[in-house]
C-alpha positions in Angstrom: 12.0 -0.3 -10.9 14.4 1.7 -8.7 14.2 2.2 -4.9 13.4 5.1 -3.8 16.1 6.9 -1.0 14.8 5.7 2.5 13.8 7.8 5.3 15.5 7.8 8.9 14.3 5.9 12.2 10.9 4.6 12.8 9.1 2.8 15.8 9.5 -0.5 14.0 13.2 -0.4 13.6 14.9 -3.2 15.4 18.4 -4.1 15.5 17.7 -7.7 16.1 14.8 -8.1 13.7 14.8 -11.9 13.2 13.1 -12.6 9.4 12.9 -16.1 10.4 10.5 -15.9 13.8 8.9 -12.8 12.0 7.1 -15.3 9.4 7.5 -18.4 12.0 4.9 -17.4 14.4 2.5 -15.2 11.9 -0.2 -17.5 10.6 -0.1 -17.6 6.8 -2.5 -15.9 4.9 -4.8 -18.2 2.9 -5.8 -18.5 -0.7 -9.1 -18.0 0.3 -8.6 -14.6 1.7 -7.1 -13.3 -1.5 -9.5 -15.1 -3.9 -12.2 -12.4 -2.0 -9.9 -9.7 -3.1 -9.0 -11.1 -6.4 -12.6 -12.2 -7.6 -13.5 -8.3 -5.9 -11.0 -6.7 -8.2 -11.8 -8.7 -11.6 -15.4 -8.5 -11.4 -14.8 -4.8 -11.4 -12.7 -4.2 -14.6 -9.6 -4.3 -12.3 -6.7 -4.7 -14.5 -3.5 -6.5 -13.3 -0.3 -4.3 -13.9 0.8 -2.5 -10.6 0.1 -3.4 -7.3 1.3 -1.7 -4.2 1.8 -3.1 -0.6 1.6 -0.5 2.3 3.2 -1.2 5.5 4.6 -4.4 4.0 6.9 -5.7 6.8 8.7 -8.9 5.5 6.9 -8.8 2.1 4.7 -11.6 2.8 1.3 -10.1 1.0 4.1 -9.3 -2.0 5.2 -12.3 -2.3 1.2 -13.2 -2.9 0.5 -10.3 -5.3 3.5 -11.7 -7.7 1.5 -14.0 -8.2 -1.0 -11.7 -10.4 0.5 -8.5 -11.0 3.6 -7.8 -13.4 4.6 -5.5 -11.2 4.3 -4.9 -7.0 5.2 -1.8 -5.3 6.2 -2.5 -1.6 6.7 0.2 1.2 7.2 0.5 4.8 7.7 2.8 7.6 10.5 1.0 8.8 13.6 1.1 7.0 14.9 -2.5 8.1 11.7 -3.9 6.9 12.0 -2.5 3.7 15.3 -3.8 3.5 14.7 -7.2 4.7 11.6 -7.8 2.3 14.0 -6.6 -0.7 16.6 -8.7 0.0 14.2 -11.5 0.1 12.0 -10.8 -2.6 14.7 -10.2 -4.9 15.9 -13.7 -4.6 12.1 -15.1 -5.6 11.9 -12.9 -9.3 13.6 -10.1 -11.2 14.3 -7.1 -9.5 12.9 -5.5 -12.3 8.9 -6.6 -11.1 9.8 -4.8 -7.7 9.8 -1.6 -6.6 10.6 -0.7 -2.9 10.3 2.8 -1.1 10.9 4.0 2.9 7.4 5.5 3.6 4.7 5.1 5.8 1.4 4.2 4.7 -0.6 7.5 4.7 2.4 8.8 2.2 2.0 7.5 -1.2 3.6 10.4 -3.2 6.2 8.8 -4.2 4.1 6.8 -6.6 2.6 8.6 -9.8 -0.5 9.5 -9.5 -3.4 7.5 -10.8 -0.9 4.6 -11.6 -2.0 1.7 -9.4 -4.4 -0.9 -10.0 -4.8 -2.5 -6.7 -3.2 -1.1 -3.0 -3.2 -4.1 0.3 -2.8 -3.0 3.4 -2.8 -6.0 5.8 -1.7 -6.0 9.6 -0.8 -2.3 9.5 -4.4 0.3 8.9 -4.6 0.7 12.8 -1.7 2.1 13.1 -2.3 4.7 10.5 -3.9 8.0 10.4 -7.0 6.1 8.3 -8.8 9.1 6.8 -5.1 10.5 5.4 -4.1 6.6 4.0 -7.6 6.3 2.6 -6.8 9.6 0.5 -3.4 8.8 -0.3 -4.5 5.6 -1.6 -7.3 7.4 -3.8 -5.0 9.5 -5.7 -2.2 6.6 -5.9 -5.0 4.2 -7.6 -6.7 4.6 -11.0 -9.9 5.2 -10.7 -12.1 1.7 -11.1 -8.8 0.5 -8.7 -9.6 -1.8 -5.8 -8.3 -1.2 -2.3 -8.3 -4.0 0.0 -7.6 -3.7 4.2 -7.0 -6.7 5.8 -6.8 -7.1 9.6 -7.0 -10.3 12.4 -7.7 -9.8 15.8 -4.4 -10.7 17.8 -6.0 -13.3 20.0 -6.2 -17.2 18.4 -9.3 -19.7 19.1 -8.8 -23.0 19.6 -12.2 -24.7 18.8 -11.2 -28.3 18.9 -9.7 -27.4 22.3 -12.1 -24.6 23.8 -11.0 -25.8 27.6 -7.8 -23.7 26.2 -9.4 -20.5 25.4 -9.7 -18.9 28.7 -5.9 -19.5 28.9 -5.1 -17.6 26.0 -7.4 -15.2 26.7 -5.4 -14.6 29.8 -2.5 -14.8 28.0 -2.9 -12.1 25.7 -4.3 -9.8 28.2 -1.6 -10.1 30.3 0.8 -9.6 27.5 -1.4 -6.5 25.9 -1.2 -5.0 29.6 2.3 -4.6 29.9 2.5 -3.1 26.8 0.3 -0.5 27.4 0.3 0.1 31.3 3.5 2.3 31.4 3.1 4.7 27.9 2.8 8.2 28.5 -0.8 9.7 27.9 -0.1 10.9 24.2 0.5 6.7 23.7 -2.5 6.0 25.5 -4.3 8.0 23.4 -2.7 7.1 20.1 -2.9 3.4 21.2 -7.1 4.0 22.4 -7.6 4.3 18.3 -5.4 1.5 17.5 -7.4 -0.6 19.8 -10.5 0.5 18.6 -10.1 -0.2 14.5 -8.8 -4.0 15.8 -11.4 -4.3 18.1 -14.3 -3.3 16.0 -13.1 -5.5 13.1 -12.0 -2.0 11.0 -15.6 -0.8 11.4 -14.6 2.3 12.7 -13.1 3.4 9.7 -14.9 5.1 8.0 -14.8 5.1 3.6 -16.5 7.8 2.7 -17.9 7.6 -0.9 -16.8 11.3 -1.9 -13.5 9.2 -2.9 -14.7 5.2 -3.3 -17.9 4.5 -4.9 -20.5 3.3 -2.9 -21.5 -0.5 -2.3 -18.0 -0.9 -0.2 -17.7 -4.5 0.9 -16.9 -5.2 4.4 -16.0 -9.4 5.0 -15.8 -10.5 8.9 -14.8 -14.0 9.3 -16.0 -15.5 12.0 -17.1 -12.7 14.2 -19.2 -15.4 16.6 -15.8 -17.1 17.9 -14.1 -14.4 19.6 -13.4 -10.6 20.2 -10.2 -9.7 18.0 -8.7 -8.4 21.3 -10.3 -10.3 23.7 -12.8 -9.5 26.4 -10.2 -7.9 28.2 -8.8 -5.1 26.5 -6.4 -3.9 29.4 -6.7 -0.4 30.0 -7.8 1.6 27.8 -11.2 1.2 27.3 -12.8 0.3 23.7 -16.2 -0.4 22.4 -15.8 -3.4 20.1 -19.2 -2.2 18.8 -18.0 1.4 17.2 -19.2 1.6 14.1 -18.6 3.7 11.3 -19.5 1.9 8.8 -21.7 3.6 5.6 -25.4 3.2 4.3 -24.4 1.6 1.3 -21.5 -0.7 2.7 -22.2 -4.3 2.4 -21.7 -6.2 5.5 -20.8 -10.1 5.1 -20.4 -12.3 7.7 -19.0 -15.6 7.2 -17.8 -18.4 9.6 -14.8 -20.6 8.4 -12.2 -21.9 11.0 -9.9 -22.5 7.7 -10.0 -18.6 6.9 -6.9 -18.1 8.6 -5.6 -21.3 10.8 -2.6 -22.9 11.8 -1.7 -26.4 13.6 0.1 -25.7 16.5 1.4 -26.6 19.5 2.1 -25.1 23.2 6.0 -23.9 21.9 4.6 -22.2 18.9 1.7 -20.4 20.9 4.5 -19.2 23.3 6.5 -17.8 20.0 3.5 -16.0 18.3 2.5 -14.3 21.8 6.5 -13.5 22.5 7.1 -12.2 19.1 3.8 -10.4 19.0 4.7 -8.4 22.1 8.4 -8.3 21.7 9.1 -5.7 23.9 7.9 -7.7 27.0 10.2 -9.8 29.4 8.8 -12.9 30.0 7.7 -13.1 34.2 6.1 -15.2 36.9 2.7 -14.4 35.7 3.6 -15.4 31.9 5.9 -18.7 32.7 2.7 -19.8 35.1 0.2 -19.1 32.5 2.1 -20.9 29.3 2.9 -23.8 32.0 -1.0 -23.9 32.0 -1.3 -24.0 28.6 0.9 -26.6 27.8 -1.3 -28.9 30.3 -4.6 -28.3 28.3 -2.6 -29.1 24.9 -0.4 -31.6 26.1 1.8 -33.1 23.7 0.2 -32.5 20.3 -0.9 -29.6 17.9 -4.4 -28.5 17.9 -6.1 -26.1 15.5 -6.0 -22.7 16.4 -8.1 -19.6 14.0 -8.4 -16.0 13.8 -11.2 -14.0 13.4 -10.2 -11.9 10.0 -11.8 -8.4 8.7 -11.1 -7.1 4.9 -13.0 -3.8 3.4 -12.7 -4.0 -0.2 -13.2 -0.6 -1.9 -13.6 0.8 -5.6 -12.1 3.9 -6.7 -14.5 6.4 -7.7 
């Protein structure tokens, strides 16, 4: 399929994107994550034609969904990331199971209507308009089609080392804090809702069932372990409790360390916050605080885990 012509200049845009430390410090989505979505999507009639990946940074969910679908539609706000992800999905199967378009999530025009059998979103929802992506995705997917929003909170737990926790806690407060502390007010505000979809594990979006039929499935993954922001949200004050969700939704709540997990060790945790929050200098505060962690890990790896949320929804 052809690509379509790209828009200009996006907040992601970076002129040193590094692809490599871009998938090095992410932790890897898991089999099991997808076999939710894919056993979701069959039991429903879902067929297995087109899929489409909204805000697919590097293409990692696409390089999954190949996996199923004979063809996987991949867009992007940024224009670098479309172009990155192309370049390196194109070398992994024929161009001709691809397609790749410049657009932001809550824009799915450029695909034909009623044409898609399952849309991901992963790592991207809270920074949408959500009620304007939920009804983009609508008209995008045929109806019966599955849409499937996948999030994990920011901060990591270490359960075979909880002596550690505190430490990243502190770690990724201080980092979230200098993100936020010097945006103007029109940020603050846009980065209060952001906070809020993380924080609440996407329960304050809202899927109304005027578009998706009712019965839509909400998965939290070990929801006992840790706040997906932490306990200190700097700033901008969120209630981790707002709650949107429906009547009819399904709520599941399941504990597995293995959901989303990584072996790693004091360098790697230093990468995933650095790369996380790119845009802040390392200081005092942060060298002291990593100098810390490296004393509770000490020379080996240990097991850190995310808390993960995915709403899985059926066109109506």
């Amino acid at each position: 399929m052809a690509q379509e012509k790209p828009k200009d200049g996006y907040m992601f845009d970076s002129n040193d994107f590094d692809l490599d430390a871009y998938i090095r410090f992410r932790p890897q989505y898991t089999d099991r994550i997808f076999k939710e979505i894919y056993d979701y999507h069959g039991a429903r009639g879902g067929q297995w034609k087109l899929a489409h990946d909204a805000g697919t940074g590097a293409g990692i969910v696409v390089e999954e969904l190949l996996k199923k679908f004979e063809v996987v539609a991949a867009s992007d706000s940024s224009a670098q990331y479309v172009a990155v992800s192309q370049k390196r999905l194109s070398q992994l199967v024929p161009l001709e199971r691809l397609r790749f378009s410049h657009h932001p999530a809550e824009d799915m025009s450029w695909l034909p209507p009623s044409s898609v059998d399952l849309i991901t979103i992963a790592m991207a929802v809270h920074w949408t308009q959500t009620d304007v992506f939920l009804k983009s995705a609508a008209e995008a997917l045929k109806p019966g089609g599955t849409l499937a929003i996948l999030n994990y909170g920011t901060l990591p737990y270490a359960a075979e080392k909880p002596e550690a926790q505190r430490i990243l806690e502190d770690i990724h407060a201080h980092f979230a804090e200098e993100v936020v502390k010097n945006l103007p007010k029109t940020h603050l505000e846009k980065f209060e809702r952001v906070f809020e979809i993380v924080q609440s594990r996407l329960n304050a979006i809202a899927v109304s069932e005027d578009l998706w039929k009712p019965g839509v499935k909400r998965i939290q993954w070990n929801a006992d372990q840790a706040l997906p922001l932490g306990p200190n949200v700097p700033i901008i004050k969120v209630d981790p409790n707002s709650s949107s969700v429906g009547p009819n939704d399904i709520v599941e709540n399941k504990t597995d360390d293995d959901a989303l997990t990584i072996q790693a060790d004091a360098q790697w945790v230093k990468g995933y916050f650095k790369h996380l929050y790119s845009n802040v200098p390392e200081d005092a505060l942060s060298k002291t605080l990593f100098t810390e962690l490296e004393n509770k890990f000490g020379r080996s790896s240990t097991k850190l885990s995310w808390t993960v949320s995915l709403i899985l929804a059926t066109r109506a």
